[in-house]
C-alpha positions in Angstrom: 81.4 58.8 179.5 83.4 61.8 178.9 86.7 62.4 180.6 89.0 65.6 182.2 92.8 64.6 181.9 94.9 66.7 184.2 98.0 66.5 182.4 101.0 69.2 182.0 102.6 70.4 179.0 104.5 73.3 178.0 102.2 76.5 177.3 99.5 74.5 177.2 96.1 74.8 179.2 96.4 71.8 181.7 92.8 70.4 181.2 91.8 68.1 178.0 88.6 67.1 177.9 88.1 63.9 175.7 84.7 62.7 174.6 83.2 59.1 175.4 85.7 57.2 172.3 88.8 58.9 173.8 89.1 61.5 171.1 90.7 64.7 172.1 87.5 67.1 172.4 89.0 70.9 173.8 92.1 72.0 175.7 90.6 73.8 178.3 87.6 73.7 181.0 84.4 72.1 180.2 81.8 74.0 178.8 80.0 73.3 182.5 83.2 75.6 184.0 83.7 78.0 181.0 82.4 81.0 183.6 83.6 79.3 186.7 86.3 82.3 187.2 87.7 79.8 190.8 88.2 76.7 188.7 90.1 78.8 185.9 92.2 80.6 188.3 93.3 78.1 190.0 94.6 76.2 186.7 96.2 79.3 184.8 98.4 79.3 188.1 99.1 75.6 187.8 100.2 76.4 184.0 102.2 79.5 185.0 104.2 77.9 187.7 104.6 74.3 185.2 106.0 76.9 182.7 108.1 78.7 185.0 110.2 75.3 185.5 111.4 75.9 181.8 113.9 78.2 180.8 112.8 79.2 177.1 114.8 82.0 175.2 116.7 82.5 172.0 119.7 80.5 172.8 118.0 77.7 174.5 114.5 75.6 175.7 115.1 73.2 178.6 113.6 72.0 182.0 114.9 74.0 184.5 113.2 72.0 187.3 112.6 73.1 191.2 114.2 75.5 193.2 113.6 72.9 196.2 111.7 69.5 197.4 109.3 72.4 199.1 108.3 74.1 196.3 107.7 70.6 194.5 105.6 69.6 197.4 103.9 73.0 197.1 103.0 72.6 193.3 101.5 68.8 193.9 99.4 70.1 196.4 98.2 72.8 194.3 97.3 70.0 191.6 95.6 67.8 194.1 93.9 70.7 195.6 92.7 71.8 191.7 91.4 68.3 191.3 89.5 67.8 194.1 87.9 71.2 193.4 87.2 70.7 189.7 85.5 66.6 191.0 83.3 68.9 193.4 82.4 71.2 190.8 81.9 68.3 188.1 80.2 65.6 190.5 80.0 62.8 187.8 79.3 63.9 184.7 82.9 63.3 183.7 85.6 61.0 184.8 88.5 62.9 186.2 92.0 61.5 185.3 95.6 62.8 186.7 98.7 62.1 184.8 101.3 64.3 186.3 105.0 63.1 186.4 107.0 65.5 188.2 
């Protein structure tokens, strides 16, 4: 069965799809949510706000981390919010995985 990793990276799209051997098919929706303009939304501002935690300029690339435990909080629930949408959207034609460490 094909699977949907939810994982975060730097400037990159936070949704691999992998087929059924475990080799890396797309980074990005499935082809069943390529128009779903809610599911895509909602994980360009998961990727926007990951990629705010960095600071990235000319002198320097580093994890800059949270302003506060609430914005942390804030973020997870976004992700867990993201995943239970795109499980709803998906039913199960794909196994859904998270790996988030944050």
């Amino acid at each position: 069965m094909k699977k949907v990793k939810i994982y975060l990276d730097y400037h990159c799209f936070p949704v691999w799809i992998y087929n059924e051997n475990g080799e890396l098919i797309n980074n990005d929706l499935p082809k069943e949510l390529m128009e779903d303009k809610e599911v895509d939304n909602v994980f360009v501002e998961i990727q926007n706000f990951y990629d705010g935690l960095f600071i990235d300029n000319s002198i320097e690339f580093k994890y800059n981390g949270f302003k506060s435990d609430l914005d942390r909080q804030r973020f997870l629930k976004m992700i867990e919010e993201a995943i239970n949408l795109i499980k709803s959207k998906l039913d199960d034609s794909y196994i859904i995985e998270q790996k988030i460490d944050i």
